[in-house]
N, C-alpha and C positions, 0 to 999 in steps of 0.2 A: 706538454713539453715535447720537443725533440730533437735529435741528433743534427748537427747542420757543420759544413764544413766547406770551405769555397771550393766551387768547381768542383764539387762532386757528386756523381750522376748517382741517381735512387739503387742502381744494382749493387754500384761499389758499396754504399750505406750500408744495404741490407747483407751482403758477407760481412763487410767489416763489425756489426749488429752481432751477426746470428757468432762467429767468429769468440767474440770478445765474451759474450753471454754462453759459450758454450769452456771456454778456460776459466772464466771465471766458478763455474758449477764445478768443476774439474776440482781446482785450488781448493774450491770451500769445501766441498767432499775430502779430500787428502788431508787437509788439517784438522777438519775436526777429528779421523779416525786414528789421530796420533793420539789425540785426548780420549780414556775411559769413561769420564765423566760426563755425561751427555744431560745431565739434568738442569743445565743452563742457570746459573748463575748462583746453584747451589754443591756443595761436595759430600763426601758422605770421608768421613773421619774413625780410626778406631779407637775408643778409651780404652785405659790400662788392661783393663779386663779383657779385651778382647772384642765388643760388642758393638758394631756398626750405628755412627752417626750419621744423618744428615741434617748438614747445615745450611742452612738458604741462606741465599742471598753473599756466600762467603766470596772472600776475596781471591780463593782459591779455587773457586771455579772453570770454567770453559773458559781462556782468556779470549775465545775469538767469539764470543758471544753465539747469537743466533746466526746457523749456517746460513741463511736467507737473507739476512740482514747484508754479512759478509761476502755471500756471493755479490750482491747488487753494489757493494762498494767497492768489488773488485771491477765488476763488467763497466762501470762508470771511470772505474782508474784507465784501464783499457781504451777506453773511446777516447777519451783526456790526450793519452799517447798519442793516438793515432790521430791528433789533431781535430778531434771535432768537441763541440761546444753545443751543451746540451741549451736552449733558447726556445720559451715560449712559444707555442705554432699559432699562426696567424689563423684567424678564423676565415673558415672558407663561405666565399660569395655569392 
């Protein structure tokens, strides 16, 4: 797969690339460190007494799931903006 976008030359790609993949790391960085929970898709709960749960898989989890995940759905939102259009690469000859 790659970035394509009419009339534009391979330098503008690669800022606009490195650019988009470097706010996207930013973004997923800065959200996740709003959330304590870092145990991805589990939470950890106190019952009456006092005593620390962890619960998998709870729905009260990390809502932005895996920071990797989020990053690449951000750096993809980004390129989208900027008009390009990610399209199979033609195999070379």
């Amino acid at each position: 797969m790659q970035w394509v976008r009419q009339d534009t030359p391979p330098e503008q790609l690669d800022r606009d690339l490195a650019y988009c993949r470097q706010e996207a790391w930013r973004e997923a960085q800065w959200r996740g460190a709003l959330f304590l929970n870092r145990t991805y898709g589990a939470t950890t709960v106190v019952d009456p007494r006092g005593h620390a749960i962890v619960v998998p898989y709870s729905p009260f989890g990390d809502p932005f799931g895996y920071p990797y995940i989020e990053e690449s759905r951000l750096a993809h939102f980004c390129m989208r903006v900027k008009g390009y259009d990610l399209v199979p690469a033609r195999p070379e000859s």
